[in-house]
TORDOTOR-400322 format. One record per atom (N, C-alpha, C): x, y, z. Coordinates in steps of 0.1 Angstrom, whole numbers, plus 5000, padded with zeros to 4 digits. Layout:
TORDOTOR-400322
XYZ ...
This chain:
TORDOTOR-400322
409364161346 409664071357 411064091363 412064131353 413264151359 413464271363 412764361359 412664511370 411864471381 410664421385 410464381394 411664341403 412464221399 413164131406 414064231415 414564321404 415464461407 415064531420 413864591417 413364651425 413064571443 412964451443 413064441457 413764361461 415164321450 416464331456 416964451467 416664581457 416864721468 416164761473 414964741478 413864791484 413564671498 414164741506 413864681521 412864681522 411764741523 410364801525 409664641520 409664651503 409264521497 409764401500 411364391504 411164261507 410964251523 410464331532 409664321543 408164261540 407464331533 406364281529 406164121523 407164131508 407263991506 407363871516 408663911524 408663841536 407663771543 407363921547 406063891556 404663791553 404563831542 402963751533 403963601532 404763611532 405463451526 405263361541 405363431554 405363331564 404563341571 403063401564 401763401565 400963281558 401363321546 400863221539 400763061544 402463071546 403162911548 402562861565 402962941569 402262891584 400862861584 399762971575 398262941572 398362771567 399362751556 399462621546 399262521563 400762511567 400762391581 399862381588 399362531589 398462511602 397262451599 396662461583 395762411577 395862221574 397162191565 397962081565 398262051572 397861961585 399261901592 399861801592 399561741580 400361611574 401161581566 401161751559 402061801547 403161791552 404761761547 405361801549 406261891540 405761951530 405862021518 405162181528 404362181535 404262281545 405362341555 405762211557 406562221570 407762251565 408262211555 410062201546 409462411540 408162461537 407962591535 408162701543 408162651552 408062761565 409762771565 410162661570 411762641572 412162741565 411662741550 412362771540 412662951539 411762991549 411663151550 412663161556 413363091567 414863151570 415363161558 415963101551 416363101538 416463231530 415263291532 414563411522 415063521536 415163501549 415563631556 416363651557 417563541555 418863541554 419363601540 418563621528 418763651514 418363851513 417763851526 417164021528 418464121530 418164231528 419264321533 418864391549 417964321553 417864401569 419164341577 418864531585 420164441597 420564351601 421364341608 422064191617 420664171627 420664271639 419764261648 418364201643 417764281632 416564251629 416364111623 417164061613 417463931614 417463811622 418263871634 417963751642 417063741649 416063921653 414763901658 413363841652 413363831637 412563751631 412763581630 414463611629 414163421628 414163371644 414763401652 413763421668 412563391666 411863491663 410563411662 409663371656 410663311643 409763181634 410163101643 411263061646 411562911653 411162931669 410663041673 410462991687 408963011693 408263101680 406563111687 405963031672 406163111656 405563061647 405462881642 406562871641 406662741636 405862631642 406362661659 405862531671 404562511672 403762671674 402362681675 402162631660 402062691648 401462631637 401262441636 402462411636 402662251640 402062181650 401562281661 401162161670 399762141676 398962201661 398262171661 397262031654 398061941649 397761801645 398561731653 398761611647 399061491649 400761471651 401061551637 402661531637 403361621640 403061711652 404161751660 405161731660 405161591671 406161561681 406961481665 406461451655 407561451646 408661551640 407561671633 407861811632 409161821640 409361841654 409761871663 410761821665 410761631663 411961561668 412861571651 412361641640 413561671630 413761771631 412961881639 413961991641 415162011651 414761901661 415861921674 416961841668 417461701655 418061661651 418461771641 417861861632 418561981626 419662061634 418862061650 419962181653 421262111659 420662001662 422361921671 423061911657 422761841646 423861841636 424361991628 423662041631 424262211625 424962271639 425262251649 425862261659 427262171661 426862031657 428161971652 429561951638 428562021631 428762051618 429662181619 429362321629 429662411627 431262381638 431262311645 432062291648 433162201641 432962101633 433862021620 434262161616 433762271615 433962361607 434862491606 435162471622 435962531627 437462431626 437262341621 438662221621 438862251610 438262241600 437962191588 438162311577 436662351581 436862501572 437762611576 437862651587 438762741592 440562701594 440262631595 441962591602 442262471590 441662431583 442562361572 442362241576 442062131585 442962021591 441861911589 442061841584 440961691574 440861611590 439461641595 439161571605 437861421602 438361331596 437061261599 436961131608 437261151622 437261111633 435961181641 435461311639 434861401648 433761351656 432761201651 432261151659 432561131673 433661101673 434661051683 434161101698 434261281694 433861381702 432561381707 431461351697 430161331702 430261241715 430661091705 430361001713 430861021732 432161091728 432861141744 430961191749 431161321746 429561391754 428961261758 428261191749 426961141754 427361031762 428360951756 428560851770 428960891785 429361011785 429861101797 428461111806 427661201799 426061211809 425561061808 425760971803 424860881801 425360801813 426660771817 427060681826 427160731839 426960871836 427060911850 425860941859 425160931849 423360991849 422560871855 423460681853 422360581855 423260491863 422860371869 423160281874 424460241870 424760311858 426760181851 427560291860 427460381869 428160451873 428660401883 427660281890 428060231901 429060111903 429160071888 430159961887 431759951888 432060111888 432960181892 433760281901 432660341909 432260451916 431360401928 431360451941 430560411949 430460521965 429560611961 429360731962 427760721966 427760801975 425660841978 425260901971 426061041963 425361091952 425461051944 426160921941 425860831925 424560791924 423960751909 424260841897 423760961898 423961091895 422861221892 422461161891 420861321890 419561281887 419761351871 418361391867 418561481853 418561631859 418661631871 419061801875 420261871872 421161731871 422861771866 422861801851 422061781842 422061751827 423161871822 421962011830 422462121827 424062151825 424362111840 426062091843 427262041836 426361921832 426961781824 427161841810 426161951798 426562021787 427962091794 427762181798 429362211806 430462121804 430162001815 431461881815 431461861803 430361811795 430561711780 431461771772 431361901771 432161991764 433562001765 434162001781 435062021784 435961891785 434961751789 436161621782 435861631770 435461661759 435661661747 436961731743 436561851749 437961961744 439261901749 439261881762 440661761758 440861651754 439661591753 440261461741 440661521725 439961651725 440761721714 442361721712 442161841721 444061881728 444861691727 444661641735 445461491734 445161421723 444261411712 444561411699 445161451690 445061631694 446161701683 447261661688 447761671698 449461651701 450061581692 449561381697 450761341689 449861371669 449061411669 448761411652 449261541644 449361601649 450061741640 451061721638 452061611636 453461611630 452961581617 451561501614 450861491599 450261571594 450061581579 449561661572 448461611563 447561691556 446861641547 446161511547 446361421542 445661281539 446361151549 447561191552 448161101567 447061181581 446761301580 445861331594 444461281590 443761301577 442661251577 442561131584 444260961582 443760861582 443960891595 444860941600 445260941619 443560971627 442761081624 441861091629 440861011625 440560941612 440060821609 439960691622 441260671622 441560561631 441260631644 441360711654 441060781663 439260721663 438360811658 437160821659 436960631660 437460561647 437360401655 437660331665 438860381672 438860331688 438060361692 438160511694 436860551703 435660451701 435260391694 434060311690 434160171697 435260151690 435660001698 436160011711 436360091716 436460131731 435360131741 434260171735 432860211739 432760101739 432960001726 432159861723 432559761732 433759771737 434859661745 434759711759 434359801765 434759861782 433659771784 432859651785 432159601796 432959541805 434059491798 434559371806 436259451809 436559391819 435959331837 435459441843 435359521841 434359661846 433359671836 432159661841 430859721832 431059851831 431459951823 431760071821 430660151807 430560051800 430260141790 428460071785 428759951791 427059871786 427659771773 428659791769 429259731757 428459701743 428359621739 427459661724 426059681729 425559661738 424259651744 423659841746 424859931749 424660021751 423760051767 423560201768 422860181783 421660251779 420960181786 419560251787 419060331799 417760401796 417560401813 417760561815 418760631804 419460781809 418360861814 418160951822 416960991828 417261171825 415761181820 415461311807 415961441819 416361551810 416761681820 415761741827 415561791837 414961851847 415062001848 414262041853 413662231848 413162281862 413262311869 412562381884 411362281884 411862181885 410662031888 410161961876 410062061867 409862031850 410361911843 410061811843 411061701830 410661731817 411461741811 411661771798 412261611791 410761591781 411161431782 410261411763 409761511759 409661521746 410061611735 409961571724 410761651711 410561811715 408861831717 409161971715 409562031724 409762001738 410862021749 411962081746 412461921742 414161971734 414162021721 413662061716 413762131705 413762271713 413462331717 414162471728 415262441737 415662341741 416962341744 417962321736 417862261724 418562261713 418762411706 417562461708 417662601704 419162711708 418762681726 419562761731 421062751731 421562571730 422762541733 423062611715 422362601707 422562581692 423362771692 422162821694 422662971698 424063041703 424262941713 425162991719 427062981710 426762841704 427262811690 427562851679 426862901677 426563031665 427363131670 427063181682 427063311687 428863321686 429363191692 430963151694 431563161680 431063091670 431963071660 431463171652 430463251651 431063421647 431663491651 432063541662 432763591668 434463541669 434763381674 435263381664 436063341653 435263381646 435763401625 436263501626 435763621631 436463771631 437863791637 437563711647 438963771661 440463761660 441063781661 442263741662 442963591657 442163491668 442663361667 441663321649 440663361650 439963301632 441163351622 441563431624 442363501614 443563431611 443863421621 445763241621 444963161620 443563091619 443263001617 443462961603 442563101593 442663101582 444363101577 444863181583 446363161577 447063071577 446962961585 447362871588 446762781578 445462751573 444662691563 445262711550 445662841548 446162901536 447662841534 448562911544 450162881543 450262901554 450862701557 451762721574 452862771572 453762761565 455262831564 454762971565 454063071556 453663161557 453363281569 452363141578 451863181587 452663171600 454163071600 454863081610 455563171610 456163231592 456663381593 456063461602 454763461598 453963621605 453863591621 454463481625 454463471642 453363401650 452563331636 451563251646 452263151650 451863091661 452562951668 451762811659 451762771653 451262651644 450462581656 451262491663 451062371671 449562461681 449562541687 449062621697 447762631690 447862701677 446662761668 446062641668 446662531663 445762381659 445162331672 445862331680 445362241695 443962371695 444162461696 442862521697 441462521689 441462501677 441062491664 440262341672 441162211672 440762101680 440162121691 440262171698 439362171712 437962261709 438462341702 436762411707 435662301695 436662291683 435262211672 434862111685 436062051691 435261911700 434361971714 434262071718 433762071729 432562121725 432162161710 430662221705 430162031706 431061961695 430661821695 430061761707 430761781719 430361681729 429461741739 429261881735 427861951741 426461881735 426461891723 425461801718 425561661718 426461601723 426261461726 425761451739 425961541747 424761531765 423461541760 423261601753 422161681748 421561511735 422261501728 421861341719 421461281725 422261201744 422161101752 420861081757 420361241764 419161281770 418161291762 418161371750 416661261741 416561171742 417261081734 417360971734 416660841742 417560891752 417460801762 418560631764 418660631755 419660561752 420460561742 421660491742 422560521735 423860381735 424460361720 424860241721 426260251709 427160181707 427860221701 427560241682 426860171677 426360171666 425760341662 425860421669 425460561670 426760651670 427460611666 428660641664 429560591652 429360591640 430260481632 430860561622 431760561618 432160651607 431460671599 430360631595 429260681586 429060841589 428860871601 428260981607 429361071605 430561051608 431461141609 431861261593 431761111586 431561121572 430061241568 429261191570 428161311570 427861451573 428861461585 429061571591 429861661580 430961561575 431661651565 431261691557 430061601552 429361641540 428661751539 428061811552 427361861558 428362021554 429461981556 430462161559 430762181545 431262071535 431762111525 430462121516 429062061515 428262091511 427562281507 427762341520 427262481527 428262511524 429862511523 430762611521 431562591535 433062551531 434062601540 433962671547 434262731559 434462851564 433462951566 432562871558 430763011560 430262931568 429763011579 428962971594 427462981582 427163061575 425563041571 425362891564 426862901553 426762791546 426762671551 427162641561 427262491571 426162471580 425362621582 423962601587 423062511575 423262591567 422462581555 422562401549 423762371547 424062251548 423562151556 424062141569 423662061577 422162001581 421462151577 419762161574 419562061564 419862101553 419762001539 419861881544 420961821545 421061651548 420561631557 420361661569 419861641577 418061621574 417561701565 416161721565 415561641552 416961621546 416861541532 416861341536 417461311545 417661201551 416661151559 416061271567 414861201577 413961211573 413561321561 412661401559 411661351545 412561451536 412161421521 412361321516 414061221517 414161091511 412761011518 412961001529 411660911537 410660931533 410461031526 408761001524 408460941510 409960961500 409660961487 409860811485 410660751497 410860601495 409460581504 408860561516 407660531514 406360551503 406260621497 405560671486 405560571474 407260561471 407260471461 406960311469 407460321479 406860181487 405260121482 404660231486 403060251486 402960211467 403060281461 403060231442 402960091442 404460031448 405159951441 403859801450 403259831463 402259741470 400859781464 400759861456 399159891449 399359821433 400859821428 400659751413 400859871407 401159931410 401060071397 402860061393 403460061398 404660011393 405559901401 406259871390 407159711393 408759751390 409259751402 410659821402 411759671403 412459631396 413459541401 414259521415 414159451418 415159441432 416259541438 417359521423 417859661422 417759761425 416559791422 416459941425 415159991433 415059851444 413959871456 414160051459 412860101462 412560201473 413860231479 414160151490 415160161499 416860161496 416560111482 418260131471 418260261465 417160331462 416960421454 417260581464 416760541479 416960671486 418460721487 419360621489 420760671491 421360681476 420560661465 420860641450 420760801449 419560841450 418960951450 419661071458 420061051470 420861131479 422261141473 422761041469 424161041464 424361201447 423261121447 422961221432 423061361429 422461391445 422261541449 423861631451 424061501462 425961541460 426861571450 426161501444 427261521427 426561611422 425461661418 425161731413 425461931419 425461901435 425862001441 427562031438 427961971438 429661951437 429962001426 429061951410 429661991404 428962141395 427962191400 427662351399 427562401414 427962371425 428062471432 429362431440 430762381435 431962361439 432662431452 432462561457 432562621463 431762611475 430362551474 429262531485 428362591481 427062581490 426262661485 425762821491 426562821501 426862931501 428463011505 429463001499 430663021502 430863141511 432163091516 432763151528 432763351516 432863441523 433163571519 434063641529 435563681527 436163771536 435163871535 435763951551 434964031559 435164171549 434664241544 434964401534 435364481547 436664541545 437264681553 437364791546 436364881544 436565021541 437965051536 437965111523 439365141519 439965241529 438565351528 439665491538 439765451553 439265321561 440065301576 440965211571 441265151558 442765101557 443765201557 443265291551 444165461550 445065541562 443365531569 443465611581 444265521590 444365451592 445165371601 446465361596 446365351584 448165371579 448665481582 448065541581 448265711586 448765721599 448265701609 447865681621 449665601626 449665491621 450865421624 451965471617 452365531608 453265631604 453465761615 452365801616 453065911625 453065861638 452465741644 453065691655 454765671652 454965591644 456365541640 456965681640 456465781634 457765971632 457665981646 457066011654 456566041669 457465971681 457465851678 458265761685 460065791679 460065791669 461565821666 462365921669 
């Protein structure tokens, strides 16, 4: 068995094949099952297994391409629970999109943000008031409100007032450090809330605790796009594009002061990074991934209210980064998937289930420890148990490996520039 295991560790070939039969099988399972969701959590689970392969970069993303964008949908949508299927995968990808962004604060740049809601909430109340009738209570214009033809535009804007409510966050908060910035952005993310909660009056601006209803679904060359499996391809693409940013970069220049800066500011002010500059940046882009997906939250939705915003969430998100690993884009994917799919998903069925027992007589649970005490009992559990054998995440960050001999050759290289020039 353990020569086996051996053997298609190194053998591309086999674990092509394995591969392959694995998301054969699983998709035969869903497509057979459509109520399972022990089918549905199996399929998922083959990214998992293609991400654990030694094939290319390219080939990798051409497979998981198309489990998430022809396998998965078509297997699923063939019963009943689609548009369920669907509406937890389009909530997988916005929180792994806002996650990867904490993560860029957080894991990369060092800086204890749990305010980050804040940023969402910017996005979605942004397309939401401008998208419906509360726009008018302010504004009085013929093209008020958009229609959903602007949604597109509005990911754009969402993004971009996020990123400066970043920037004018970091300013005055970077004179703090450590556990004074956690509480500074703490308190931050709560105005923001109570702000949203309080702007009805004397201007109806925000819907006030009532929230606004009404947001009208994005539009496509006449197309409304007004259900889960809709957005679950647009969640795809904005998600993509996210990914695509925060690997690129981890590598670049500015990831590199990010990490140094995470490591040693004094350090890192020696080597000539600008501190204040590095962080305002760090801040703006995590918030403008955030408030892309909050256009994108509003427009599912359809409405949206302040209780959708509470530090609970913010808190989650973190759990989400440090869960997956600091600084690893897979590990904060990987993360964010878990809770996210553990919360909607697997707790929810195991607390209905025992719901179901406990209304048939087969068992008699104390008050204490109702169903519905037991799922966050149960979730908490997982955390501790992850924390304390996989401390690091579960899948930790890895510096990038540089070939010894182009560390060589370039020393080389800059030496006899340096004789050359003298």
């Amino acid at each position: 068995m353990k020569s086996l295991l051996e053997g298609l560790k190194q053998s591309n070939k086999l674990q092509g094949i394995f591969l392959g039969a694995y998301i054969v099988v699983t998709s035969l399972g869903l497509y057979l099952l459509q109520e399972s969701v022990t089918a549905f959590l199996l399929i998922l689970f083959s990214l998992y297994l293609l991400y654990k392969t030694n094939f290319p970069v390219k080939l990798k993303w051409s497979i998981g391409i198309l489990v998430l964008t022809v396998i998965m949908p078509y297997v699923a949508s063939q019963g009943t629970a689609f548009e369920s299927y669907m509406g937890v995968a389009t909530l997988v990808g916005i929180y792994v999109a806002m996650a990867l962004g904490l993560n860029v604060v957080v894991g990369l740049a060092g800086l204890l943000d749990l305010g980050f809601v804040a940023f969402f909430a910017i996005g979605s109340y942004t397309y939401a008031i401008f998208s419906t009738k509360q726009v008018t209570n302010f504004l009085h214009f013929d093209f008020l409100p958009f229609s959903g033809n602007s949604f597109w535009v509005f990911i754009i804007i969402g993004g971009i007032i996020a990123a400066i409510a970043g920037v004018l966050l970091g300013i005055p908060v970077l004179r703090v450090k450590g556990d004074y910035l956690a509480i500074v952005t703490l308190g931050f993310g709560e105005i923001i809330r109570i702000v949203f909660n309080n702007l009805d009056k004397p201007i109806n601006i925000t819907g006030g605790a009532q929230g606004i209803s009404s947001i009208p679904a994005p539009t496509i060359f006449g197309l409304e796009i007004d259900n889960s499996g809709q957005f679950y391809y647009v969640v795809l693409v904005v998600l993509a594009i996210v990914i695509l940013a925060v690997t690129r970069l981890q590598d670049s220049k500015l990831g590199r002061s990010w990490k140094a800066v995470r490591e040693n500011e004094i350090a890192a002010q020696a080597s000539g990074i600008h501190l204040v500059r590095t962080k305002l940046i760090a801040f703006a882009i995590g918030a403008s991934f955030s408030g892309m997906m909050g256009v994108v939250f509003s427009a599912k939705q359809m409405f949206i209210d302040p209780t959708s915003f509470t530090l609970l969430e913010s808190i989650t998100i973190l759990v989400m980064v440090i869960l997956g690993g600091m600084g690893s884009v897979p590990g904060v994917i990987l993360g964010a998937a878990l809770v996210t799919i553990l919360n909607l998903q697997v707790l929810t069925e195991v607390t209905n289930y025992l719901n179901q027992l406990t209304l048939d007589g087969v068992i008699n649970l104390p008050p204490a420890l109702s169903p519905s005490k037991m799922q966050r009992m149960i979730f908490g559990l997982i955390l501790v148990l992850a924390a304390i054998f996989r401390p690091k995440g579960l899948l930790p960050a890895k510096n990038k490996v540089v070939p010894k001999e182009d560390v060589v050759d370039q020393t080389v290289v800059e030496e006899k520039t340096r004789t050359v020039s003298f």
